[in-house]
KOLTILO-41069 format. One record per residue (C-alpha): x negated, y negated, z negated; residue in three letters. Coordinates in steps of 0.02 Angstrom, whole numbers, padded with zeros to 5 digits, always signed. Each point is the difference from the previous one (the first is absolute). Layout:
XYZALA/...
END
This chain:
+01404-02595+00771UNK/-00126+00046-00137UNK/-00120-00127-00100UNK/-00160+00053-00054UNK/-00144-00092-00107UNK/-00173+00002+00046UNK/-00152-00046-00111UNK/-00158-00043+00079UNK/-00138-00097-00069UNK/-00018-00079+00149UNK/+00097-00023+00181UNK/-00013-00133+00135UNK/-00103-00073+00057UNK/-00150+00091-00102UNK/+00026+00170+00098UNK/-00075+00161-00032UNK/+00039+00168+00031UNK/+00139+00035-00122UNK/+00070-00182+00063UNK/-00006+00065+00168UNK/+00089+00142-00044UNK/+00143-00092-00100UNK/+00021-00099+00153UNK/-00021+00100+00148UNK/+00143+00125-00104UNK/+00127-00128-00036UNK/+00008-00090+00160UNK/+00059+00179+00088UNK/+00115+00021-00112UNK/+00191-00101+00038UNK/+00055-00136-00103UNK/+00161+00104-00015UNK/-00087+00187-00070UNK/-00116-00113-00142UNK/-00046-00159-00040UNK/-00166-00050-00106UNK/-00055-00120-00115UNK/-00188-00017-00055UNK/-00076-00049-00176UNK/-00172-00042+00020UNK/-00128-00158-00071UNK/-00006-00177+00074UNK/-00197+00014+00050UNK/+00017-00173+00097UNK/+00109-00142-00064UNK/+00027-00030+00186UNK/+00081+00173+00007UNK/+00198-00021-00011UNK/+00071+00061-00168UNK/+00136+00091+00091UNK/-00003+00032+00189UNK/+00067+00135+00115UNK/-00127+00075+00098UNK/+00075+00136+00123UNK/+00111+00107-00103UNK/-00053-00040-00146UNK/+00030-00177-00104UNK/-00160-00027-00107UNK/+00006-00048-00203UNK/-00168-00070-00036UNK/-00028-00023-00180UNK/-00127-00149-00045UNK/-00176+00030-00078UNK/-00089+00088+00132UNK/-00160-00003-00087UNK/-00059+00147-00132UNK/+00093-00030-00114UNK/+00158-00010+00099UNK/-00059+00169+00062UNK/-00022+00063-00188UNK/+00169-00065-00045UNK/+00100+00048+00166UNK/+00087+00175-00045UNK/+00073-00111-00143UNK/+00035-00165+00096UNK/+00084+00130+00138UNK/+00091+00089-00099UNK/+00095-00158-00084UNK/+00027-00057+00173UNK/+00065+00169+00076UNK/+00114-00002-00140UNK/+00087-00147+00033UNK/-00013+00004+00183UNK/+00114+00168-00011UNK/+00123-00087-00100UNK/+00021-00104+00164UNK/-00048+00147+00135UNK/+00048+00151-00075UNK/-00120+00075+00079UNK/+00007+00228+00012UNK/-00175+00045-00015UNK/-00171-00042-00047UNK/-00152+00018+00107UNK/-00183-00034-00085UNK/-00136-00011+00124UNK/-00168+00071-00058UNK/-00043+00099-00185UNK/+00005-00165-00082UNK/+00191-00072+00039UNK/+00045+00149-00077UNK/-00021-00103-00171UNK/+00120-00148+00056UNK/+00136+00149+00072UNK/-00014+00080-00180UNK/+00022-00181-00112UNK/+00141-00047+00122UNK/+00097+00175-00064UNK/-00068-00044-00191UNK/+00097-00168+00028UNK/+00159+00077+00044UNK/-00015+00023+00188UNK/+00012+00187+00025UNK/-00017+00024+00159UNK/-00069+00156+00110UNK/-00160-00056+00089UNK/-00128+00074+00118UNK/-00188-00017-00027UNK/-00122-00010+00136UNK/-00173+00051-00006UNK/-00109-00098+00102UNK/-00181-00017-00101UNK/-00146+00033+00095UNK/-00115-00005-00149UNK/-00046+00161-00107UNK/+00120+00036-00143UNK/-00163-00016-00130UNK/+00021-00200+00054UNK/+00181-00025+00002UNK/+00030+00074-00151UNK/-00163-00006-00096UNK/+00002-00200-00002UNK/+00001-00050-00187UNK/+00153-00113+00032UNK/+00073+00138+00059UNK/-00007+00134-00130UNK/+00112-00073-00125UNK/+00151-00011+00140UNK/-00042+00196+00057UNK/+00139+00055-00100UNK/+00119-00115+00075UNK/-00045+00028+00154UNK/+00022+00230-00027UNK/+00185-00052-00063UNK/+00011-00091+00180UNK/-00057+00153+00082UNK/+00104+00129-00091UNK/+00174-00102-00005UNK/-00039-00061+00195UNK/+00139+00056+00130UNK/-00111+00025+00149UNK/-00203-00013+00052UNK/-00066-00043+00140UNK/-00194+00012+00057UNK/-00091-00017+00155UNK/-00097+00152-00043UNK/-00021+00170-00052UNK/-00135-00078-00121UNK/+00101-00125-00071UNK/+00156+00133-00027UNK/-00108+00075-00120UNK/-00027-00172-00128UNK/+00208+00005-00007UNK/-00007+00195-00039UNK/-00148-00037-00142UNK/+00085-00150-00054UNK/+00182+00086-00030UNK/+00108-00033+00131UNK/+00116+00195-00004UNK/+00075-00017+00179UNK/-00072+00030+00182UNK/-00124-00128+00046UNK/+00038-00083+00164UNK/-00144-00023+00124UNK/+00028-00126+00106UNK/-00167-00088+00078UNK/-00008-00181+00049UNK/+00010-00025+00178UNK/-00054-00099+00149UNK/+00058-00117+00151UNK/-00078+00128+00121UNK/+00048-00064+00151UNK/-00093-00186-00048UNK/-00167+00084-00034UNK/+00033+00112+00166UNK/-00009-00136+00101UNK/-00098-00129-00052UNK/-00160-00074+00091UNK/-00157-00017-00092UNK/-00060-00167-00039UNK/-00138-00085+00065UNK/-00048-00072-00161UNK/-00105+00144-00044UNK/-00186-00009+00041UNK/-00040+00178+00082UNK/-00139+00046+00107UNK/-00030+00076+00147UNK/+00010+00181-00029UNK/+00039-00003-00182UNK/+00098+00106-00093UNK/+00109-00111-00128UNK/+00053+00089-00170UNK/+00150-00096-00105UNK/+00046-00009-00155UNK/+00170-00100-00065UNK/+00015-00004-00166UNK/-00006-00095-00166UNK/-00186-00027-00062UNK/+00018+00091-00141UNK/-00099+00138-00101UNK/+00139+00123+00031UNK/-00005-00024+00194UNK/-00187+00064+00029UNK/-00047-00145+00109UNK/-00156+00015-00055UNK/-00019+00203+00049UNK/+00031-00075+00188UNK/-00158-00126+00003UNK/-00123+00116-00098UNK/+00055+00132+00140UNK/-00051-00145+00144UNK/-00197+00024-00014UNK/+00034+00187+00029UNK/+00077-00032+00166UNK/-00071-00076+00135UNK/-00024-00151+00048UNK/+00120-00022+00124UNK/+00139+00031-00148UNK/+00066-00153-00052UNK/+00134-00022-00145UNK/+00152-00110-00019UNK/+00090-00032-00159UNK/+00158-00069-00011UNK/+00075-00096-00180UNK/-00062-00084-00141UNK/-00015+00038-00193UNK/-00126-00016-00138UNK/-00138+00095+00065UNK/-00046-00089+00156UNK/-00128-00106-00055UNK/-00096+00160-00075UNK/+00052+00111+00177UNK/-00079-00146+00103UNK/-00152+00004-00122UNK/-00004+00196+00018UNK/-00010-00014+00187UNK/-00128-00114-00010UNK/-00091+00098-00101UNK/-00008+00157+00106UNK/-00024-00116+00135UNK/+00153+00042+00121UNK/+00068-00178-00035UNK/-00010-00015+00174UNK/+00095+00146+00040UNK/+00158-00045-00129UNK/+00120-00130+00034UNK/+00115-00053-00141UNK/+00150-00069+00092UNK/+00109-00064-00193UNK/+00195+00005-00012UNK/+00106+00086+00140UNK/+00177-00004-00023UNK/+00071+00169+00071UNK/+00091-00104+00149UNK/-00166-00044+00068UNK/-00084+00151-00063UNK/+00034+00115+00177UNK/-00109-00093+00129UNK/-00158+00029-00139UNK/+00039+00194+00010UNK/-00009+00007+00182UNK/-00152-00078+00012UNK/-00082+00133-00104UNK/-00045+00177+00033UNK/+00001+00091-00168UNK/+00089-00037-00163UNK/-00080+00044-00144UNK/+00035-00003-00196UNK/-00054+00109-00138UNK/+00121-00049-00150UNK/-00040+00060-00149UNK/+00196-00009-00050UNK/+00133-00013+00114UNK/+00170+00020-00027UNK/+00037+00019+00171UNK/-00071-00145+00130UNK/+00105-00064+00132UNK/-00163-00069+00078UNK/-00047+00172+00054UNK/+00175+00019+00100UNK/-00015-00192+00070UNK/-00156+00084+00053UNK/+00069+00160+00075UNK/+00139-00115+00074UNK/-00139-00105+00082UNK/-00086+00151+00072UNK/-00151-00005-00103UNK/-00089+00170-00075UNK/+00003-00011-00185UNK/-00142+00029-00122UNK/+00066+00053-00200UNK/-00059+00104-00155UNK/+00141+00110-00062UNK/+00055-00123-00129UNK/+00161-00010-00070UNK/+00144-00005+00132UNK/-00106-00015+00153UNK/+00003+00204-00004UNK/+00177-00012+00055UNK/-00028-00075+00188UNK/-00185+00005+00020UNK/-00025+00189+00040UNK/-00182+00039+00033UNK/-00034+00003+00212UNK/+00182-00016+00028UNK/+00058-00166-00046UNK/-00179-00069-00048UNK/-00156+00047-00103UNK/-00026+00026-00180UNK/-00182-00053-00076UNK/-00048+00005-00167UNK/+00036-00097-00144UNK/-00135-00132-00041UNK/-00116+00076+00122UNK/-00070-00136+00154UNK/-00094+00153+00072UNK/+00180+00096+00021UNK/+00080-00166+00079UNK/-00150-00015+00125UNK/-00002+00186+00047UNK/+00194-00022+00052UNK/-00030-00145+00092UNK/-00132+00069+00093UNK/+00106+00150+00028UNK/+00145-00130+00084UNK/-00133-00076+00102UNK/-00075+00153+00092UNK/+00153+00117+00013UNK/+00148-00112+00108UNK/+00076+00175-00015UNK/+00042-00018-00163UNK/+00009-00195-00009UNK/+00163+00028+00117UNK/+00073+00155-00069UNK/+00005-00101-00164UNK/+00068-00170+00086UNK/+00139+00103+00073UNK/+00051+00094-00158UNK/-00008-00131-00116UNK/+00087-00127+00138UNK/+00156+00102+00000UNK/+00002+00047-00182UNK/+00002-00186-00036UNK/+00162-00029+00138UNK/+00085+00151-00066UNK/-00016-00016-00195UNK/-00049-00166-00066UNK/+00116-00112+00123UNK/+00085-00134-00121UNK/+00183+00048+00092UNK/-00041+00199-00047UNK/-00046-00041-00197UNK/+00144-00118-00041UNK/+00099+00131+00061UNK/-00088+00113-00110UNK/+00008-00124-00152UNK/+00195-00004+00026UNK/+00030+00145-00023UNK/-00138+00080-00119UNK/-00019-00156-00134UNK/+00150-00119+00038UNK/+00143+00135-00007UNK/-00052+00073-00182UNK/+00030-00173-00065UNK/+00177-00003+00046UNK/+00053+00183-00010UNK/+00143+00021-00134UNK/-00054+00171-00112UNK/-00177+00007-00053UNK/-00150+00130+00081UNK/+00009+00154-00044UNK/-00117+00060-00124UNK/-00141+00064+00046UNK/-00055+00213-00026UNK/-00114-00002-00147UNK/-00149+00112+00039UNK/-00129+00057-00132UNK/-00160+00062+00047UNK/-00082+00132-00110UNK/-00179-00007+00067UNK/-00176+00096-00063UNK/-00089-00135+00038UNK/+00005-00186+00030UNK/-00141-00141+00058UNK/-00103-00039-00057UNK/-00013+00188+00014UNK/-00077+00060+00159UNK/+00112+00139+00110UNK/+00159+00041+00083UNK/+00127+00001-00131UNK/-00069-00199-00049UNK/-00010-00074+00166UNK/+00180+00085+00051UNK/+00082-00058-00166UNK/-00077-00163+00039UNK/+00063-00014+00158UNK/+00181+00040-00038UNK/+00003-00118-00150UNK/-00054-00149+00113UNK/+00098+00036+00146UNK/+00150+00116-00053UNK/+00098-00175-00075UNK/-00005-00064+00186UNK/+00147+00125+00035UNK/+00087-00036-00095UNK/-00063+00128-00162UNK/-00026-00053-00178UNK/-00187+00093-00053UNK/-00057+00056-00184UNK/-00180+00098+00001UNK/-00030+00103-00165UNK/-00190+00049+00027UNK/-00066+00156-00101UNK/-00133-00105-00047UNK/+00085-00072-00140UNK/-00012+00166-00086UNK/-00160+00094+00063UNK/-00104-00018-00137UNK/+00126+00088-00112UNK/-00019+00194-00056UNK/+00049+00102+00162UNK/+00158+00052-00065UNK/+00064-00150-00084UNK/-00052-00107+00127UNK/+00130+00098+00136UNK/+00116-00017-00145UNK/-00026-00198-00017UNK/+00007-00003+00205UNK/+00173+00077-00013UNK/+00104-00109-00134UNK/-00099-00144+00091UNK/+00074+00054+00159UNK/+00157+00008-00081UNK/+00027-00153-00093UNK/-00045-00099+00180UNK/+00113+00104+00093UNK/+00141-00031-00071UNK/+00036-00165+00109UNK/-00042+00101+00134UNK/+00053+00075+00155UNK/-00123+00121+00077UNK/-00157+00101-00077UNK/-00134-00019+00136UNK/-00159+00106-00065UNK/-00152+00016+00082UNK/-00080+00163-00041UNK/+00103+00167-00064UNK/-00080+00047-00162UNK/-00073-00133-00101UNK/+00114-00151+00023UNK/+00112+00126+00122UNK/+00076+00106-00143UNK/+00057-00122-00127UNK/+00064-00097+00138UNK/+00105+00126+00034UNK/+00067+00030-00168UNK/+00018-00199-00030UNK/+00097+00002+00138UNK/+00138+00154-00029UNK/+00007-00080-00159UNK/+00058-00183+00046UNK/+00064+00080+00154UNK/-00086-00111+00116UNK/-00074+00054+00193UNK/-00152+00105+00010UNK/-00104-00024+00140UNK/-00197+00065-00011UNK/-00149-00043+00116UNK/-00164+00111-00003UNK/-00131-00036+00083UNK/-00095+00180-00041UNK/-00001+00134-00094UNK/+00019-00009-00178UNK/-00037+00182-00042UNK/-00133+00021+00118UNK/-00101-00154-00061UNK/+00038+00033-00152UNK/-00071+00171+00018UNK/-00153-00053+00092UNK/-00057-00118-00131UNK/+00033+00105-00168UNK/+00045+00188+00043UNK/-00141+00068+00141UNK/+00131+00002+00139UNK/-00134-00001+00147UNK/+00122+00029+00137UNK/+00055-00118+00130UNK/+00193-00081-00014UNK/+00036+00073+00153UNK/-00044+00160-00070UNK/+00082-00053-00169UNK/+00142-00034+00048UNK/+00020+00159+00106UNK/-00033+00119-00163UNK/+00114+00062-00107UNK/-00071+00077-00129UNK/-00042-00094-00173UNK/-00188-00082+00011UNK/+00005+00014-00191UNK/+00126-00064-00137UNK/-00016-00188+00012UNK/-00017-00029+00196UNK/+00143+00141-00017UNK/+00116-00115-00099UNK/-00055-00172+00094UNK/+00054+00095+00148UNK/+00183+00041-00063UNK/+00030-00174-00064UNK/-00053-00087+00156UNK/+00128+00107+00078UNK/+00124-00039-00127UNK/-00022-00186+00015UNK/+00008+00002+00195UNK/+00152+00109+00022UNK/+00075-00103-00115UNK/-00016-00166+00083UNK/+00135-00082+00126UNK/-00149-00008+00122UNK/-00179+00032-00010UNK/-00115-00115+00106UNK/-00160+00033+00053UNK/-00138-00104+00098UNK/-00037+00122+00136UNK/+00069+00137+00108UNK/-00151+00120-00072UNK/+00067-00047-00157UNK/+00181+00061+00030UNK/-00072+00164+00037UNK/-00077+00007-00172UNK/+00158-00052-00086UNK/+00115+00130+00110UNK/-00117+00139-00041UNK/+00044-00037-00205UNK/+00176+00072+00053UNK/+00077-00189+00020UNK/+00128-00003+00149UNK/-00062-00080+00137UNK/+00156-00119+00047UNK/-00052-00071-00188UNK/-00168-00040+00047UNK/-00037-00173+00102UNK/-00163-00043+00090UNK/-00039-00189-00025UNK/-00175-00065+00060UNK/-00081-00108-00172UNK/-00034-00172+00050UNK/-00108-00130-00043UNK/+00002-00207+00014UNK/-00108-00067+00118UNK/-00159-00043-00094UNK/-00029-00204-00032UNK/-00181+00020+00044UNK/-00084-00094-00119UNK/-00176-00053+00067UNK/-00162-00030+00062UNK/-00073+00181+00038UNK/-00157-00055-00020UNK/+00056-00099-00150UNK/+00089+00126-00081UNK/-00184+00121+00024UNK/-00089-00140-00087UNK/+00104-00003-00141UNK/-00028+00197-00004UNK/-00199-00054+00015UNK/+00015+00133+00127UNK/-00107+00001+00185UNK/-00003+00181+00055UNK/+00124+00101+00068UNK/+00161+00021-00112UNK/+00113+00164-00011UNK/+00151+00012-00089UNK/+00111+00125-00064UNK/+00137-00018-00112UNK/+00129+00112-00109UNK/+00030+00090-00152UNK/-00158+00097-00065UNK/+00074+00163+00022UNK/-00076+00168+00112UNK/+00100-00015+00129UNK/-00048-00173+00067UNK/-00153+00067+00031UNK/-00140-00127-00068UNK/-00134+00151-00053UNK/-00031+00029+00193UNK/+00006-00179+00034UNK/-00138-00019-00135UNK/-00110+00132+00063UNK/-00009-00082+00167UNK/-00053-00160-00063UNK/-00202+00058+00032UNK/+00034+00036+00138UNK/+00082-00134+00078UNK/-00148-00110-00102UNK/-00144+00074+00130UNK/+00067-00102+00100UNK/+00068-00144-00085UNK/-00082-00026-00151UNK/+00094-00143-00050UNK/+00158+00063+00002UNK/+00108+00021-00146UNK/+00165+00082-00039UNK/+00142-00066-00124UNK/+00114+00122-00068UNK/+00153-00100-00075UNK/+00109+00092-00137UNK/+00021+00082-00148UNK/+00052+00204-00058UNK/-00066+00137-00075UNK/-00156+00053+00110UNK/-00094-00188-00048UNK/-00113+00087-00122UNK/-00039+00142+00124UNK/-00025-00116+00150UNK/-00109-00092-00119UNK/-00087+00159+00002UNK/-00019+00034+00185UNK/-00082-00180+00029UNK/-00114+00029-00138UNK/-00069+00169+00055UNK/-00048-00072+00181UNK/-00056-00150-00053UNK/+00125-00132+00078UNK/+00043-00102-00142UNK/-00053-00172+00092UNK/+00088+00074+00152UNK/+00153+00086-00054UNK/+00110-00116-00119UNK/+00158+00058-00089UNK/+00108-00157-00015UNK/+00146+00031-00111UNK/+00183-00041+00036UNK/+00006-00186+00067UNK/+00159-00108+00061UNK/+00072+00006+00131UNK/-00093-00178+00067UNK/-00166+00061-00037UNK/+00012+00180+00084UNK/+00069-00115+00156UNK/-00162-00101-00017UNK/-00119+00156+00000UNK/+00088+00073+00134UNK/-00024-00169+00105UNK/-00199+00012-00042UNK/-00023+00170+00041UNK/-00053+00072+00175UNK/+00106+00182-00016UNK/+00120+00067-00091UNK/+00022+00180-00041UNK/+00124+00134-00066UNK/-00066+00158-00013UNK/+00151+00094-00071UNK/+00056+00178-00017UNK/+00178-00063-00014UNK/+00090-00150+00032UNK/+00183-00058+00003UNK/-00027-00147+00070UNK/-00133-00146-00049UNK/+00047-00159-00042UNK/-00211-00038-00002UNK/-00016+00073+00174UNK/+00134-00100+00069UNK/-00054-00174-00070UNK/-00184+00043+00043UNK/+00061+00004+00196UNK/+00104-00132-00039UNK/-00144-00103-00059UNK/-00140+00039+00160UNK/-00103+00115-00074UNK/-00047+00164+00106UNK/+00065+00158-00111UNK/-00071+00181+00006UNK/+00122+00120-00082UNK/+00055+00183+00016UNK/+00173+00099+00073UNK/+00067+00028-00177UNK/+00182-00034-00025UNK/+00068-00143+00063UNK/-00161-00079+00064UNK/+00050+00073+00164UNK/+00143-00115+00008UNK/-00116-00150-00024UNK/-00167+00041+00099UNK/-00029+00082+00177UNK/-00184+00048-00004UNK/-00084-00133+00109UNK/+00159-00098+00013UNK/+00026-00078-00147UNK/-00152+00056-00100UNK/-00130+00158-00013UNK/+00077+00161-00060UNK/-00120+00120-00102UNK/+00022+00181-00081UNK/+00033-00003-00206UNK/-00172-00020-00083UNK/-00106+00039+00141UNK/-00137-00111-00048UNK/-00083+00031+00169UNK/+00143-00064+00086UNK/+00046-00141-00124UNK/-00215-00081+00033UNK/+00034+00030+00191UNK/+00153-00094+00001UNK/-00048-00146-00116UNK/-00167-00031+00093UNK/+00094+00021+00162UNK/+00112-00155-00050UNK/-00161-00107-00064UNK/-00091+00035+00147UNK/+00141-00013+00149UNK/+00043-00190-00021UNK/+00141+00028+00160UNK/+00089+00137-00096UNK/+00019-00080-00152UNK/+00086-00126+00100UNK/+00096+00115+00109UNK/+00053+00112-00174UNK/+00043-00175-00084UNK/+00118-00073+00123UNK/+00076+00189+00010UNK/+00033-00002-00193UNK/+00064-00183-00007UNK/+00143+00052+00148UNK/+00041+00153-00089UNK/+00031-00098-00180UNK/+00117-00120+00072UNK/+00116+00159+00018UNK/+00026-00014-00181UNK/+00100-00151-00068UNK/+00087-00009-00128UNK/+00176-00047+00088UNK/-00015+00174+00096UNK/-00014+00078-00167UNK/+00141-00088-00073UNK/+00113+00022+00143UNK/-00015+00186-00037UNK/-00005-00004-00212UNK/+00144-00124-00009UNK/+00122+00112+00084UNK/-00025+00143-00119UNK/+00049-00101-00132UNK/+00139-00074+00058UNK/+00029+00181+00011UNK/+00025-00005+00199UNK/-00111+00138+00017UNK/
END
């Protein structure tokens, strides 16, 4: 039998959902495997100060006020100590980010213990950690992160605050669950007032800012009146919510029921006929599976951890963040299509009795969080991986969203990730600064294991060299080509890559010598990865062998949308019709011929207006373009932006387009399908991959400025193919998650490819 230690702030009777999980965990597992004791405050004097409730016998410490809750990591950690002089207990276990700082004084006492943290929070990490009473204690609570012996979180979003906050190991994801079978079955109550023919939206949830209560009643005058709303629980904001209602004047159409514990909770589901609730954090939301469980169709933004159940027309819909038009439009959707409505019911029904059954995840917690407590030799350390990367955000462009990508998620297998960016050198002299790049390189890879560089010349080469030289991995990525860009840009190469790469002879000195060292890199590496199958054609055709070379699709996280489309154009103090294109400034992308059509396209839509976002070397001569037809107040040049504020301009605008001669693959293109807006873009590359022509978007010739105005004023015009291209696009993003791309990069360095 094995003793573990819990701190929780609070337990029993004052339930919530990391209380429900503590509980519905420890009374599945025997007596005989673990026993449990529980620190947490005395909120009630009528509370006992130690009871045993299921499996677990409750410690409650007195002053349950705030400051009992300032002073309770101390106050707990005395205790813990000298309750394991009496228990001897094997393990720690802090529940939420903020028992991590009792777990940690408890081991500066003298209790050195291993201990599991689990991540529960469902409010953004800006308030957790940014809290002024928090800041001093951050460091404390890193050392709990790095030294912990196991994480748990109940979402891919969460995973990601242990990998930023230090924790080395793999991060176990392990969601909170539900008594399925009791929200199956139950009968609705006849407490609710509906009316004849109504349709009755829900909401369960604390009032609180986070929970977007508020997004569900400004949605109600949108709907019609037959659409009544039901909220379920209590907090700070009711008064103002009731007052809001009022105020719109739907107060007759929302019903504010107060306080349901969950074991009444089931009969209030049933009785509805949608659930809806735009968080605007979550870490993961058992409400939405009670809701699945109950056989309701479920309403979210793509917020936090909701991504990882709530898949858009499969298990529910997605609307917008902050946007009551988006939450109307869905609902409306549910109410005319009972197609979909049951399609959805029947997914998410089963996904709900198959994954997030309370027998299933204290199975799971067993064995993923429990065991590492009491395992006898320590984890294994994890492969150190360095990425060398061109760019990185806020730079706009492959390279920065990849590198991105891999430092956020990479840690969740289990990988330790360093980035060294050439940014930190760029504005040196061109030689020294590839000089500086290299001794940089080396002085970080030393406590390294692998060399993972993301283009083959610029950070490519003396990645290369670093690496022979510390003898670490070498594994390269390149998504184009080097030499041909290169060439494009500086040294009058006007032929296509295709035609490029083909040629053998020199196209000059310089592209000459690019071309030989891209080689030299590639050949070089352990394995070369590329984003597309077009590009593994390009890289074969350099002379690299084949069996080296290893198609992996790019990816992209799911864009948090972020608001109000009409909001968002407001803030633009834009009304017309809004085109965007975005990439480097460079000839190939193709933003001369987009230009030119711009007159063209304004015959008919005067008002419109296109945004090119990003920086390079042709701004002064696309400066030039504008000014010589005349479309300054039409044509605007943006600069590089972040990442959040290209997301919002894609949002706002009505198309997106790519009109490139080459592409490897576009991170811009994806997230712009991702997002809902229509796309017009050409064959190039590995656009093919992405776009069927009237499937997923419109496909043009390069630069055919004819065919570029006939497809953007096709799209502005044809309100049903916009609709029909959007939905198209969205199905064909999904295809590209970041767990699929994983599942094939983490094998190849293990080295089991």
């Amino acid at each position: 039998m094995k003793r573990i230690l819990i701190f929780s702030l609070a337990y029993h009777p004052l339930i919530g959902g990391a209380e429900i999980a503590v509980q519905e965990i420890t009374n599945r597992i025997l007596p005989s495997d673990i026993v449990f004791d529980l620190i947490t405050l005395r909120f009630n004097q009528k509370h006992s100060q130690i009871e045993k409730v299921g499996n677990v016998t409750v410690h409650r410490i007195r002053w349950g006020n705030y400051f009992g809750k300032i002073l309770f990591p101390i106050l707990a950690a005395w205790y813990a100590r000298a309750l394991n002089r009496q228990k001897r207990f094997d393990g720690m276990w802090a529940m939420m980010t903020y028992m991590v700082l009792p777990v940690v004084l408890t081991r500066f006492f003298g209790v050195r213990l291993p201990y599991l943290i689990t991540l529960q929070d469902g409010d953004s990490p800006r308030h957790v950690f940014g809290r002024l009473r928090i800041l001093p204690f951050l460091p404390l609570i890193r050392y709990g992160f790095r030294h912990a012996a196991a994480v748990q979180c109940i979402s891919t979003y969460l995973a990601g605050w242990a990998k930023r906050m230090g924790f080395p190991g793999t991060v176990a994801i392990v969601p909170n669950g539900a008594t399925i079978t009791r929200f199956a079955s139950a009968v609705a109550t006849k407490k609710v007032t509906k009316k004849a023919g109504a349709t009755l939206l829900i909401t369960v949830s604390r009032l609180v800012e986070k929970n977007g209560v508020d997004l569900v009643i400004h949605a109600l005058p949108k709907l019609p009146e037959t659409v009544q709303l039901l909220i379920v629980g209590g907090g700070p904001l009711e008064m103002k919510l009731k007052g809001m209602a009022a105020e719109l004047g739907v107060s007759n159409r929302v019903e504010f029921v107060g306080e349901v514990t969950n074991t009444f909770l089931p009969p209030y589901l049933k009785a509805a006929d949608i659930f809806v609730r735009p968080s605007r954090s979550e870490g993961m939301g058992i409400a939405f599976i009670e809701a699945f469980a109950a056989g309701l169709p479920v309403i979210a933004p793509a917020v936090g951890g909701i991504v990882d159940f709530l898949k858009h027309q499969e298990t529910g819909l997605l609307c917008r963040a902050e946007d009551p038009d988006s939450i109307a439009e869905q609902v409306k959707l549910l109410m005319r299509d009972s197609t979909l409505r049951a399609r959805i019911v029947a997914n998410a029904s089963k996904l709900a009795a198959t994954q997030y059954d309370w027998n299933r995840i204290a199975v799971e917690m067993h064995e993923k969080a429990f065991a590492p407590l009491f395992a006898k030799k320590k984890p294994a350390r994890p492969i150190r991986v360095l990425i060398a990367t061109p760019l990185f955000p806020p730079d706009i462009g492959g390279p920065a969203t990849y590198s991105k990508l891999l430092l956020d998620h990479l840690p969740t297998r289990g990988f330790s990730v360093t980035v060294v960016r050439f940014g930190a050198v760029r504005k040196l002299p061109k030689i020294l600064r590839h000089l500086a790049y290299f001794f940089l390189l080396l002085i970080r890879g030393i406590h390294t294991d692998i060399v993972y560089a993301q283009d083959p010349v610029s950070v490519g080469l003396p990645a290369l060299i670093a690496s022979k030289a510390l003898r670490k991995r070498f594994l390269l990525r390149t998504g184009g080509d080097y030499a041909w860009e290169q060439g494009v840009q500086r040294f009058g190469v006007t032929d296509s890559l295709d035609l490029f790469a083909q040629k053998k002879q020199e196209y000059g000195m310089f592209v000459g010598i690019l071309k030989r060292v891209q080689y030299f890199t590639a050949s070089r590496a352990e394995r070369v990865v590329v984003p597309s199958r077009y590009l593994k054609t390009i890289v074969t055709a350099w002379g690299v062998p084949e069996k080296k070379i290893i198609p992996i699709y790019s990816v992209f996280e799911p864009p948090h949308l972020s608001g109000n489309r009409a909001v968002l154009r407001g803030i633009l103090k834009f009304e017309g019709q809004l085109i965007i294109s975005v990439g480097r400034l460079v000839p190939w992308k193709g933003f001369h011929a987009l230009i030119k059509a711009m007159p063209l396209i304004l015959r008919s839509y005067p008002k419109a207006r296109l945004f090119i976002i990003g920086e390079g070397p042709q701004e002064k001569e696309l400066l030039e373009v504008i000014a010589k037809h005349h479309l300054e107040g039409s044509v605007i040049l943006s600069g590089g932006v972040l990442h959040e504020v290209l997301m919002r301009y894609l949002e706002a605008a009505d198309i997106f387009v790519l009109n490139t001669r080459y592409e490897g693959f576009s991170h811009q293109l994806l997230e712009a399908m991702a997002v809902g807006v229509p796309v017009v873009t050409t064959r190039s590359g590995g656009n093919a991959e992405l776009v069927a022509h009237e499937k997923e978007g419109l496909i043009v010739r390069p630069d055919d400025t004819v065919a570029l105005t006939l497809a953007i004023e096709r799209l502005l015009h044809d309100e049903s193919l916009r609709e029909r291209l959007i939905a198209g696009a969205r199905e064909k993003s999904r295809q590209f998650g970041i767990e699929k791309m994983l599942d094939e990069l983490v094998p190849i360095m293990n080295k089991e490819v």
